[in-house]
Each structure stands twice: as C-alpha cells, then as structure tokens.
C-alpha positions as a printed NumPy array, in Angstrom:
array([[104.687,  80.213,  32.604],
       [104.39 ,  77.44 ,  29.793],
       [104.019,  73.748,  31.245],
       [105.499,  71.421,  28.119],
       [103.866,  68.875,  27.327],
       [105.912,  66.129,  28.458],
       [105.966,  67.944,  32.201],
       [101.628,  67.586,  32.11 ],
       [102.66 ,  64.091,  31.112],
       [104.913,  63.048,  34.27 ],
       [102.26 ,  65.237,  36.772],
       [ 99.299,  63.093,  35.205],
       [101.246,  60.198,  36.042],
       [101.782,  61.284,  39.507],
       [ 98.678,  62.075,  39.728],
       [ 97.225,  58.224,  38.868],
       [100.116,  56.642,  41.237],
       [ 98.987,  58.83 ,  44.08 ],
       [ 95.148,  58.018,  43.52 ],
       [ 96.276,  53.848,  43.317],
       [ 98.591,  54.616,  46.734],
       [ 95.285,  56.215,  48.16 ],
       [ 93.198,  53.147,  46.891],
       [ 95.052,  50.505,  47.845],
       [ 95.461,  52.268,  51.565],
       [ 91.537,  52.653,  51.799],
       [ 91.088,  49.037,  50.905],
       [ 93.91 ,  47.736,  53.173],
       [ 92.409,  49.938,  56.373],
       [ 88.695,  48.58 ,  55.407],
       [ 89.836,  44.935,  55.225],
       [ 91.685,  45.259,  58.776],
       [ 88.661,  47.067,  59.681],
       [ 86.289,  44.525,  58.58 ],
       [ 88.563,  41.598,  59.885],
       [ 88.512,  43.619,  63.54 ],
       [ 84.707,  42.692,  63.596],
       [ 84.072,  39.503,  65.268],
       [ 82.527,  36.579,  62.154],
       [ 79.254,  36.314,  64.29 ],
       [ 78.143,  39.723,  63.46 ],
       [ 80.06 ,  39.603,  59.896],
       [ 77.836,  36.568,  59.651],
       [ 74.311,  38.207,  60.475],
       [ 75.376,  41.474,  58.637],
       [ 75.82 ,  39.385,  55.294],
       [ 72.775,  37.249,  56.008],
       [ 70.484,  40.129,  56.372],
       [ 71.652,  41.345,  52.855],
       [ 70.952,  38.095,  51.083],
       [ 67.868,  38.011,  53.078],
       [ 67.221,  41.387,  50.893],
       [ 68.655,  41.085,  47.642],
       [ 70.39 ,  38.691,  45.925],
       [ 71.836,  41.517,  44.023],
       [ 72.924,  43.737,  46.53 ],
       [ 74.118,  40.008,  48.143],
       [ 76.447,  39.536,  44.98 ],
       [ 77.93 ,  43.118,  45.106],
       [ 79.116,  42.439,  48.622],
       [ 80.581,  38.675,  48.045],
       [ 82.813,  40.821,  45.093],
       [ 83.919,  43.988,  47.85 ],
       [ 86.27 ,  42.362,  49.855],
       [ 87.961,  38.954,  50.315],
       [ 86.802,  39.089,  53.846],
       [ 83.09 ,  39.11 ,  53.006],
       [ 83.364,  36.573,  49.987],
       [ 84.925,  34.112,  52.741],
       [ 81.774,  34.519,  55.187],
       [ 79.558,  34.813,  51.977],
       [ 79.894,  30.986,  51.901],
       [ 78.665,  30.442,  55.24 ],
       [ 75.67 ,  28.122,  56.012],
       [ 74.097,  30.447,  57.58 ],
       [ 73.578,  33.447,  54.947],
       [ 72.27 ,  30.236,  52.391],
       [ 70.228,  29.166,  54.882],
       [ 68.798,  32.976,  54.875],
       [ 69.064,  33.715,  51.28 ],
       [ 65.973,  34.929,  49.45 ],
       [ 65.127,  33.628,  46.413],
       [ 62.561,  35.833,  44.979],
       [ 64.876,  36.487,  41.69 ],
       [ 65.195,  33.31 ,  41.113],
       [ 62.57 ,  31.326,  38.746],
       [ 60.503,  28.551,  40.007],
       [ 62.374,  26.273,  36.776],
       [ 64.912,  27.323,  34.818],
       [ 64.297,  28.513,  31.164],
       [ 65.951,  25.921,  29.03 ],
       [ 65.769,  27.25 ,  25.621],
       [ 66.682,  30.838,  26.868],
       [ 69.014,  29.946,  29.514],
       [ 72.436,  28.417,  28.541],
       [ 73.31 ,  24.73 ,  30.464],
       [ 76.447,  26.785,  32.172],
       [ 73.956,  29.177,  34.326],
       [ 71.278,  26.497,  34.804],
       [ 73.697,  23.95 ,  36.089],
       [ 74.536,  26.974,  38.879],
       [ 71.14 ,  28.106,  39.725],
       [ 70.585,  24.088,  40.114],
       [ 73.61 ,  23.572,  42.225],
       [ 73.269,  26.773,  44.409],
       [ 69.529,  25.632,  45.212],
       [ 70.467,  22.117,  46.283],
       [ 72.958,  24.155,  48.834],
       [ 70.475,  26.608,  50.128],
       [ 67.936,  23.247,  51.081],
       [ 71.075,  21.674,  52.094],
       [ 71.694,  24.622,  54.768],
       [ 67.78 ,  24.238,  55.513],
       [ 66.501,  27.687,  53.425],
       [ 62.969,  27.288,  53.761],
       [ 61.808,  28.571,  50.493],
       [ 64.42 ,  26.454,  48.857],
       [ 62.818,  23.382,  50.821],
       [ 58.861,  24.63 ,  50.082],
       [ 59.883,  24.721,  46.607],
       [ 61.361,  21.723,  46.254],
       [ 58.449,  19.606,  48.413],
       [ 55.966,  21.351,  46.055],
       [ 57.84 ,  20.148,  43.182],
       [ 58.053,  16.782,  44.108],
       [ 54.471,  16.422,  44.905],
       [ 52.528,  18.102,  42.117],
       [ 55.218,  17.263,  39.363],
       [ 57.373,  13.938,  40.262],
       [ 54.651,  12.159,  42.284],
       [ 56.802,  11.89 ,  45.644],
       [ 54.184,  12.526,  47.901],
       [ 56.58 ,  11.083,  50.894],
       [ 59.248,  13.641,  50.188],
       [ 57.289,  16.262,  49.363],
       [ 55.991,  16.231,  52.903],
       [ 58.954,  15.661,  54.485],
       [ 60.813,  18.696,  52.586],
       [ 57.615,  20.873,  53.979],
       [ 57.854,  19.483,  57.291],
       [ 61.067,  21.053,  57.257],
       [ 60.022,  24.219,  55.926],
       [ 57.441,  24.746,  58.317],
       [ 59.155,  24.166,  61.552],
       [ 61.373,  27.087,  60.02 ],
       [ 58.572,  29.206,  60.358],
       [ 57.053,  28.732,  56.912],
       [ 53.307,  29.345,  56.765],
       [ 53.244,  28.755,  52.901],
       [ 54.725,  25.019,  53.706],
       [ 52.277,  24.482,  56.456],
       [ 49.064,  25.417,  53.699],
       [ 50.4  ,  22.876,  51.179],
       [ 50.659,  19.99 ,  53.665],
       [ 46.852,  20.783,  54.493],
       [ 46.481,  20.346,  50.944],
       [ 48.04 ,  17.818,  50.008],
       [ 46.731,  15.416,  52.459],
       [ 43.32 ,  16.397,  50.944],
       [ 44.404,  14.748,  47.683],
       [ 46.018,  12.047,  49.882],
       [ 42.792,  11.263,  51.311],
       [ 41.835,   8.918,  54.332],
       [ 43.426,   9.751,  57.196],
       [ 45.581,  12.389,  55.316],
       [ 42.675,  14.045,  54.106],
       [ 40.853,  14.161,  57.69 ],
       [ 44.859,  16.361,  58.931],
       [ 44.526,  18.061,  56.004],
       [ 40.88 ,  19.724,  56.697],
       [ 41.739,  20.218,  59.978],
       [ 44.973,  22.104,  59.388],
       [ 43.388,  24.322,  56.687],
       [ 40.125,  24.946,  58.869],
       [ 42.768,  26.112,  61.756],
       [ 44.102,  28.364,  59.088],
       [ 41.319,  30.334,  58.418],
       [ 39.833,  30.683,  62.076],
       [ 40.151,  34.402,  62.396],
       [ 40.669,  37.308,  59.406],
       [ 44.178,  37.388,  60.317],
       [ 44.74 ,  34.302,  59.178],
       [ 42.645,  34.231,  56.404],
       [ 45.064,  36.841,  55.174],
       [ 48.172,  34.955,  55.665],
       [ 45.834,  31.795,  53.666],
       [ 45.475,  33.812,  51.105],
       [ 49.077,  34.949,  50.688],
       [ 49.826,  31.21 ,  50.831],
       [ 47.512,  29.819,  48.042],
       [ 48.844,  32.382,  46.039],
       [ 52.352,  31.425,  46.525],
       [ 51.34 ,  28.285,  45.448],
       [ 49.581,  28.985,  42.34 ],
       [ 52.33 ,  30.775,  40.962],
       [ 54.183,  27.931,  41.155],
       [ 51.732,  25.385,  39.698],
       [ 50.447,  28.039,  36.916],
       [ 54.547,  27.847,  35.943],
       [ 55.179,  23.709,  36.501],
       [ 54.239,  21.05 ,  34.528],
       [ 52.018,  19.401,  37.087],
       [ 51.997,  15.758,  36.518],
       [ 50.624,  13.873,  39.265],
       [ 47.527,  11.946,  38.322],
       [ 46.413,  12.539,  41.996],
       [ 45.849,  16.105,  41.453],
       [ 44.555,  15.659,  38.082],
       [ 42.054,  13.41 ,  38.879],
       [ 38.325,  13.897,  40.227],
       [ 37.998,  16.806,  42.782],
       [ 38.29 ,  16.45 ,  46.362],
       [ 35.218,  17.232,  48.427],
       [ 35.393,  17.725,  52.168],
       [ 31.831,  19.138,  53.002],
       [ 29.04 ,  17.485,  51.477],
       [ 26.285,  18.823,  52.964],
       [ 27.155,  22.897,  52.298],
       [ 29.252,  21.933,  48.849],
       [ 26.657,  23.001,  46.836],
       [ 25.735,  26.186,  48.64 ],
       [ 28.61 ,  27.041,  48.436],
       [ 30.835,  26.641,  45.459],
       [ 29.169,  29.308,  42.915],
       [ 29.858,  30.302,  39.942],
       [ 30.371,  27.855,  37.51 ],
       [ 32.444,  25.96 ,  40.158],
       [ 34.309,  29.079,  40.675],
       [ 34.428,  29.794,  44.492],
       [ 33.303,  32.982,  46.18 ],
       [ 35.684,  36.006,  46.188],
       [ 38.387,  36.316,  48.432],
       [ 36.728,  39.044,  50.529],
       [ 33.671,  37.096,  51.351],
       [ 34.793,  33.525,  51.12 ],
       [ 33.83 ,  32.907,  54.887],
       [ 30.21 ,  33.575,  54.327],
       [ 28.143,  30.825,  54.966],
       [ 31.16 ,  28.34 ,  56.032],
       [ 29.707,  26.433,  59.199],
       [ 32.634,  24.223,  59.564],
       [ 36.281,  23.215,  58.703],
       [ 35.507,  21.134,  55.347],
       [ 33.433,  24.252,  54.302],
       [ 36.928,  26.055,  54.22 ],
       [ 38.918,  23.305,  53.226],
       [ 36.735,  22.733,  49.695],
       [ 37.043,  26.663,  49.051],
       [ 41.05 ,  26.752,  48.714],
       [ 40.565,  23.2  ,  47.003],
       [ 38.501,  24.837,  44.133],
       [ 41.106,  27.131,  43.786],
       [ 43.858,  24.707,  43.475],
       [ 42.012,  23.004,  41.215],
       [ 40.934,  26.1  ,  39.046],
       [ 45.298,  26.584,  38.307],
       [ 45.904,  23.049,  37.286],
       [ 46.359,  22.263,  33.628],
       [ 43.65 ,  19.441,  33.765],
       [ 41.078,  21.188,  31.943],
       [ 43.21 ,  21.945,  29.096],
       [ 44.695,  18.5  ,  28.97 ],
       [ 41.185,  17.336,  28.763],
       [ 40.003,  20.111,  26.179],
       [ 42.837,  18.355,  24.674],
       [ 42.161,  14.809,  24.687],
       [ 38.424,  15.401,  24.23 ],
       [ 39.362,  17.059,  20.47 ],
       [ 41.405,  14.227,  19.623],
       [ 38.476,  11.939,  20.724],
       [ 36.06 ,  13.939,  18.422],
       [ 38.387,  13.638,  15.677],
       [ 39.238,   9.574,  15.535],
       [ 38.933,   7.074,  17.995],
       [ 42.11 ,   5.347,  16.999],
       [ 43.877,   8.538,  17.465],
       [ 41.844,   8.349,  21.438],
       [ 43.487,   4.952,  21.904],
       [ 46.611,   6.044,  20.729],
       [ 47.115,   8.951,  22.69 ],
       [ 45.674,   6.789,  25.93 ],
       [ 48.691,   4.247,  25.388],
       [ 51.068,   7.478,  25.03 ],
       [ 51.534,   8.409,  28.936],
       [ 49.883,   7.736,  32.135],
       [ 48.301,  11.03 ,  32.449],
       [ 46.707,  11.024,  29.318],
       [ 45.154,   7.671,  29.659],
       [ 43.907,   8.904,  33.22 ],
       [ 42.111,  11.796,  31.765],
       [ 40.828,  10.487,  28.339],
       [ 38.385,   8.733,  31.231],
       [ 36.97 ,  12.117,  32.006],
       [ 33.258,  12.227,  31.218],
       [ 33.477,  15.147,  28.776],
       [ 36.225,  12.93 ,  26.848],
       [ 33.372,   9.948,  26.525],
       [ 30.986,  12.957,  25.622],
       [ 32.801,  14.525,  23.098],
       [ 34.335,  11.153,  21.894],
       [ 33.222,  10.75 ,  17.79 ],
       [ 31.045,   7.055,  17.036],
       [ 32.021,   7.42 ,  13.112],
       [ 33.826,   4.393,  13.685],
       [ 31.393,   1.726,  15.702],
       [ 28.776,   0.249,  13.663],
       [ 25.074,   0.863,  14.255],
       [ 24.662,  -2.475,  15.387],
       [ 27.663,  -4.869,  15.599],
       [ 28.447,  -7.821,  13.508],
       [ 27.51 , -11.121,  15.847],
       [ 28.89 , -13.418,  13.384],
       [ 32.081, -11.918,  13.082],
       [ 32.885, -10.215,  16.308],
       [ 33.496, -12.354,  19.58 ],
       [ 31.347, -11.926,  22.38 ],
       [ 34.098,  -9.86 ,  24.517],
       [ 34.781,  -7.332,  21.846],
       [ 30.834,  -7.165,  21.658],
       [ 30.549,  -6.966,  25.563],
       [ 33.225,  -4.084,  25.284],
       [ 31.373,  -2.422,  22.723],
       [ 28.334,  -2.587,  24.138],
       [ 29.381,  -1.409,  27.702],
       [ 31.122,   1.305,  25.868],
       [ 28.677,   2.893,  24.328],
       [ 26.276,   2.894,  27.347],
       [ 29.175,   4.863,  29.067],
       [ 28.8  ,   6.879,  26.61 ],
       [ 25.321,   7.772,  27.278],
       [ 25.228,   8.017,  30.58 ],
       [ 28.01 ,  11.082,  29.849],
       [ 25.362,  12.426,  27.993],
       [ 27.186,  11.945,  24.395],
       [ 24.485,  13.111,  21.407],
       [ 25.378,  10.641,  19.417],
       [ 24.802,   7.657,  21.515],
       [ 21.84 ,   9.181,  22.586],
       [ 20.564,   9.709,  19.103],
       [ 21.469,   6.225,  18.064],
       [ 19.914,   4.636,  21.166],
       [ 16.583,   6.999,  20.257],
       [ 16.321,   5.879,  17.227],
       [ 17.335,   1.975,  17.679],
       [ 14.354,   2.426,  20.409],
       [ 11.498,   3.438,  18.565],
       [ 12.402,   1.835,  14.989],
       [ 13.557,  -1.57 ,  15.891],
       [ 12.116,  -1.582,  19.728],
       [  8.888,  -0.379,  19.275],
       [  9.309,   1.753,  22.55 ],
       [  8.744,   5.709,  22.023],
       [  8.504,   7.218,  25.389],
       [ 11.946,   5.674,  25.677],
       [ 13.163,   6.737,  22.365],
       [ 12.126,  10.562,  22.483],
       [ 13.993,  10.766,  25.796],
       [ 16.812,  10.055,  24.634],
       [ 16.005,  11.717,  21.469],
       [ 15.467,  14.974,  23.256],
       [ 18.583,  14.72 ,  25.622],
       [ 20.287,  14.415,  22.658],
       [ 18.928,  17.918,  20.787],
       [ 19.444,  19.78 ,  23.837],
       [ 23.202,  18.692,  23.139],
       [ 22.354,  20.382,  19.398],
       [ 22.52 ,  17.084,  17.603],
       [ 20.603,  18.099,  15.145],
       [ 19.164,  14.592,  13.894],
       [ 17.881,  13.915,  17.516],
       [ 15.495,  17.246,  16.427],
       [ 14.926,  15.759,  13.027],
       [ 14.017,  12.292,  14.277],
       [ 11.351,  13.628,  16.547],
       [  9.494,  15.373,  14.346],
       [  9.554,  11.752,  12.309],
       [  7.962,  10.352,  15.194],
       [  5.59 ,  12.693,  16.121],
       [  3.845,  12.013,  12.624],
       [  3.67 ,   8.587,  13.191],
       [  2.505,   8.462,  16.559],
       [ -0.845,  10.959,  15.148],
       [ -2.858,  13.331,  17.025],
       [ -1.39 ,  16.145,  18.786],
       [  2.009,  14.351,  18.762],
       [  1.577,  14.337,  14.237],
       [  0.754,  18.19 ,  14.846],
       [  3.982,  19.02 ,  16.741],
       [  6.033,  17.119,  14.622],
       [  4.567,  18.965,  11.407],
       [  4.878,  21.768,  12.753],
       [  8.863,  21.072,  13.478],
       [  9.583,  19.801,  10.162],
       [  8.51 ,  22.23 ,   8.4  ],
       [ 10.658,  24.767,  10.745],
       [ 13.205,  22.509,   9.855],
       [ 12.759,  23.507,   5.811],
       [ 12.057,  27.32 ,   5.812],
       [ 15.579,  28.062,   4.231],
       [ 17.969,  26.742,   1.962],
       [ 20.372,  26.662,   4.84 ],
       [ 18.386,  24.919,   6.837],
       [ 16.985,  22.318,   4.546],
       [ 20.743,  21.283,   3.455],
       [ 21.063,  20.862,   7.235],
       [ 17.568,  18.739,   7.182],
       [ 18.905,  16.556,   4.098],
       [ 21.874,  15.521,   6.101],
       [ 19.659,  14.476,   8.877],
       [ 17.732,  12.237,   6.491],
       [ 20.485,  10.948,   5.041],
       [ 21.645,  10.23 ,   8.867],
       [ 18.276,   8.306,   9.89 ],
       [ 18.271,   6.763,   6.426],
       [ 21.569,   5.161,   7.239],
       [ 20.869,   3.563,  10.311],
       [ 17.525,   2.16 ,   8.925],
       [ 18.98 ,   0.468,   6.27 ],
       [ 20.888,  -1.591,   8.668],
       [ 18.76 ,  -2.44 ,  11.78 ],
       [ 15.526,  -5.042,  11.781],
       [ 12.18 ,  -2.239,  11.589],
       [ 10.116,  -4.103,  13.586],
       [  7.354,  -1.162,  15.327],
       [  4.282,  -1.932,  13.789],
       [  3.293,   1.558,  13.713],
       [  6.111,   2.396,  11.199],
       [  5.181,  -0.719,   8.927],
       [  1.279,   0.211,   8.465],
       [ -0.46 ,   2.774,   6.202],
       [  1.711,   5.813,   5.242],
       [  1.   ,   8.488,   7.447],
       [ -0.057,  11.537,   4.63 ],
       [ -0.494,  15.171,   6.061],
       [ -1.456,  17.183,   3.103],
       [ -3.921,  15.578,   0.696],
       [ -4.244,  19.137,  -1.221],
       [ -0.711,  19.084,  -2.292],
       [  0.212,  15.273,  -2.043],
       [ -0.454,  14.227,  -5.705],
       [  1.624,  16.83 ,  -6.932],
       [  4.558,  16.865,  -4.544],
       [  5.168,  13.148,  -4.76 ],
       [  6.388,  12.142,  -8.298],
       [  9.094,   9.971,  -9.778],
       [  7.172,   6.498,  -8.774],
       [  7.435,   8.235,  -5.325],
       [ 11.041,   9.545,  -5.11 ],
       [ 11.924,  13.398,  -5.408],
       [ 15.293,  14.569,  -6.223],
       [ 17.013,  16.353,  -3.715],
       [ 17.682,  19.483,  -5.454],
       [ 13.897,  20.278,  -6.613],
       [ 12.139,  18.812,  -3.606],
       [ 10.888,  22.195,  -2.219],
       [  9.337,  23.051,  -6.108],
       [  5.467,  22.97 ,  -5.097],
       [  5.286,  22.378,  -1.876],
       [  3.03 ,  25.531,  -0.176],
       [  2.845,  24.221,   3.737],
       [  4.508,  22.522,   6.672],
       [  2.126,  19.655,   6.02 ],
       [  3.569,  19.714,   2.337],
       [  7.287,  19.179,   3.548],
       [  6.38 ,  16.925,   6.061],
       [  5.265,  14.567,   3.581],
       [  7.925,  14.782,   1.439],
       [ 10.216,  13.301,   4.554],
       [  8.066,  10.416,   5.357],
       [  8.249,   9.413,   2.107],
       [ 11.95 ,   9.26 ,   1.786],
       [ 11.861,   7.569,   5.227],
       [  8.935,   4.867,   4.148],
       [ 10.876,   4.228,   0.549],
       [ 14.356,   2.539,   3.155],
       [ 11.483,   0.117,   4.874],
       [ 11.003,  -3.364,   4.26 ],
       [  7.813,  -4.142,   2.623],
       [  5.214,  -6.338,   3.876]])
C-alpha cells in the first residue's frame, strides 16, 4: 500500500499536536503537583539548589512559574552561593547591562543577610573604601551567621586598627589557631581573603602603611625568610603565645597587598627626578603616604640638590628643609648622601674615621665613587692606609671597562671639590707620590694627562695611583 504524500503530511501533523497535547498535560499535572507541596518545603528545596549552583539555581527559576515565584524568596538569597560570581565586576569585558544586575542582585542577597554577600562587602569597605566602621559591622553580621572567614578578618582588622582593637584582634586570632582543627579552618580563611585582596584595588593607607607587630620578643625568631613566614604546615613551631600567631597571618596579609609594588613604583620615579617625586606625592593620598617609605628616600636621585646650598640666596627654612632632608636620607642608607657626606667629611671637615664610614656604607650600596674616594684617602692618610688604597686604585684601572667607570668617579669627586672650602691640612701639604720610577714620565703636559692616553706608560698600581692624585691635587686651591 502507497501512503501519498500529502496523507504522511496530515499524520506528521497529528503526530506534533498529540506530542504538544502530551506536553502541555505533563506540565499542567507537574505544576498542580508542585503547587500541592506546602511553600515551606518549596522554599528549602529551592534554597538548597542555590546553595549549590547558581546554574542549576537559574534552570529551576525558568521550569515552572511556581518555582520562579518562590525563587524570589528571602530566604533562597539569603542562601545563595556566590562562588560564580567575581569578587568585582570586569568593566572593560563586561557590558554596564550585566554589571548593573550582578550589582543589584548582590545588594539583595546582603539585604536578605547572605553571609558571603555581607563578608564581601565588609572586606571591601575596609581594605578598599576606608570604612573601617562598616566594614565591621557588615562582618559582625556575617559571623553571627556562622561565618568563620568574617570572624578571621575582624581579628585582623583590629590589628591594623590598633589600641584596643588591636589587643581583640590578637586575641581572636590566637583563639583561632588553639588546636590543628582550627588552624585548618585559619588557613581556609586567610586564603579566602587573599583572593580577594590579590583581585581589589586595596586603598586604605592603614593597610599600606608600616607593618603591624604583635609579639616583640619572638618576632624575630620567628618571621624567616626574607620576612616570609614559616610554611603552613609548621607555622605553630615555636609560637609561645597569641601575638606569636597573630604576626604570622599578619605577614601574610601583608605579603598580598600591592604596597610593595606601589613603592617599587614610587621609588623609580624618585630615582628618575625629584620633581616628578613631588609631583606624584601631591597626586593621591596613597602615593604621598608611601613615597615616605625608607626605600623611596633610598632610592630617591640627589642630581638636583646642590653639594652645598646657596646661603645667600636660599632662606633659612628652605635650607633647614634641605638639610633635614638629606640626613633622612642617610639614615635610609641612600649612597649618594652617604658618598656626599664622606666626602664633605674628610675634604672640607678634616674628619676621616667619619668620612670612610660613610664612605664604605655607601660602596656596600655599589656606589661606585664611595670605592673610588677611599682609595683617594687611603693615599693621603700614608702607611698601611696609602698601601690599601694603591692597591684599590689600581684594581680600579686593570681594564678599559673599568677605568671609563674610574674616570667618571673622578670626574664625580672633581665636581664636588670644585665647589666646597678644602680645608684638611693633610690634603693641602706635599703631594703624596707613590711611584718615583715611573713618575717623571707618567706626569706630562705641565702636570695634566689627557684622558684618552693616561694608561700609555704607566707599568704598576703605584703608577695609576699617581696619575689620580694628580688630577685630584690640580682642582685644589693653592697655598
């Protein structure tokens, strides 16, 4: 038997009307079924899938009317996780339509008291907007719903707080790590928080400020490691007390937080130009709090303060300020400062124990005019001190490399004598001459050698030597 075409048509049809019919029944029986159940346990049963899954929480707001009626109760946001949701939105991936409902359905999850909505938010407003007040009252909240993470950053945060804060805080984190248990669940909660502060913009010049320390008198013992502290298996060794712990989760905090960049930062603009320093102090808060940072003031460049200032045209307060500056810039151990101070010290002071401690502070920074300088010295102060210095020079001039690198320090030291009063009586008496073999020869042009053929002749360390102190002697006043 042949079945036309136009009869497959109509059965087809049939077909597709009976499968709707069957549909439409299976949906109408589930909704009466579903709306049999009492909303209590429609309530938990939706709950405990947005607990779950967002995902799977989404599919079952679009299955039935029912459902996407109880979706929308307090209760399931109050339950809702959030683990597919970022910590901030992506603005230059996400489009304003999707961020504006990511924003809004987060305000209605803290509204209905979801505790990772309010941990999120207190963190937020501590370590980014500087609301200390709210931050710890949107983790107050979060803990008493039974969430540990909230409960850790309140510890920490009243470390930063300090005071009376700080004395809550130690105790609270010392309770937290009592037992190995708990160190677990201290563990899980610092992480929680470093994601979130490796993926914020932490602002707060609190946090960014000078480390916290609880427990002086095992600190030392026991933050290794470059200020790293121990690993997370062993961090309870040696910890006699509650600080002990406390300092341990603060060096990890602290090893998260975008300070040390920001100060990288501001310490290569301070290298660079001063006026750029001052301009980039004056930009933000922040900035201006960290360009105080001792590596800024060690890193900071001098190219632009005068070797000695100008009394007659300065006024005593910009002199004062420049003064007091460049002692802070010592005492952070910048080479420069150092080097000048070394130099000012013995030249113009007449005081070389002072001078080559600075000097040599300095080279151990590789400032490599410090090095030059004492070898200078250590020919005019004779003896052993004459041998060493020699001995140093002429390292200094083995190579071509090495004796462009010595002509720049000259040139350096030559500088700064040219400007300041030479009053140590050792520089201004007889020449100090190392190597009379060699001397006649090595020292020609009415005493002047050109800096391209000043190595021509010269056989020994002692030969070199010479040739330096005679550049240096030529900048000195005569009697």
């Amino acid at each position: 038997m042949v079945i036309s075409r136009h009869s497959r048509k109509n059965i087809n049809m049939k077909s597709i009307a009976r499968r709707r019919n069957n549909n439409k029944l299976i949906k109408e029986n589930f909704s009466s079924s579903i709306e049999s159940l009492p909303n209590e346990l429609l309530i938990d049963i939706v709950a405990r899938v947005a607990s779950f899954s967002f995902k799977n929480f989404i599919n079952v707001k679009l299955s039935c009317k029912v459902l996407n009626e109880i979706a929308h109760e307090r209760y399931v946001y109050h339950k809702a996780i959030l683990v597919d949701f970022p910590i901030e939105p992506s603005w230059q991936k996400d489009k304003e339509e999707n961020i504006n409902k990511v924003t809004s359905f987060m305000e209605l999850c803290r509204e209905c008291g979801n505790t990772e909505a309010l941990y999120r938010k207190g963190v937020m407003d501590f370590f980014k907007n500087d609301r200390p007040e709210l931050a710890v009252e949107l983790l107050k909240q979060a803990a008493k719903g039974g969430h540990i993470g909230a409960l850790y950053v309140i510890g920490i945060i009243g470390v930063f707080l300090g005071g009376e804060f700080k004395r809550k805080g130690v105790m609270l984190i010392g309770n937290m790590k009592e037992t190995e248990i708990l160190r677990k669940v201290t563990r899980e909660c610092r992480k929680s928080l470093e994601e979130i502060l490796k993926n914020i913009w932490v602002k707060n010049p609190l946090v960014l400020g000078e480390r916290p320390t609880c427990c002086t008198i095992q600190h030392q013992h026991r933050v290794r490691r470059n200020g790293w502290p121990l690993d997370s298996d062993n961090e309870q060794v040696d910890f006699h007390c509650h600080a002990c712990s406390c300092d341990v989760e603060i060096a990890y905090i602290i090893s998260v937080l975008p300070r040390v960049l920001l100060t990288e930062i501001v310490a290569k603009v301070a290298s660079s130009s001063f006026k750029d320093l001052i301009n980039v102090k004056l930009s933000c808060k922040i900035f201006n709090k960290v360009a105080k940072k001792r590596y800024v003031y060690q890193k900071v460049t001098l190219v632009d303060f005068p070797i000695e200032p100008s009394w007659k045209k300065q006024t005593q307060e910009k002199i004062d300020g420049v003064t007091s500056f460049m002692e802070l810039c010592r005492k952070c151990e910048n080479t420069e400062a150092l080097y000048r101070k070394g130099v000012m010290d013995f030249f113009k002071n007449d005081k070389p124990e002072v001078a080559m401690e600075f000097l040599k502070q300095a080279a151990n920074g590789d400032h490599f005019g410090a090095l030059y300088v004492i070898g200078i010295i250590g020919v005019f102060l004779g003896d052993e001190y004459k041998q060493k210095g020699v001995k140093l020079i002429g390292i200094m001039k083995e190579t071509e490399a090495l004796r462009k690198i010595t002509r720049q320090c000259r040139k350096s030291l030559v500088e700064i004598l040219k400007i300041i009063w030479v009053k140590n009586p050792l520089i201004l008496g007889k020449r100090p001459a190392r190597c009379t073999i060699q001397h006649e020869e090595n020292i020609r042009r009415n005493g002047w050698l050109d800096s391209d053929d000043e190595h021509v002749h010269i056989h020994c360390d002692a030969c070199s030597c010479d040739v330096e102190i005679t550049y240096i002697i030529d900048v000195l006043p005569t009697n």
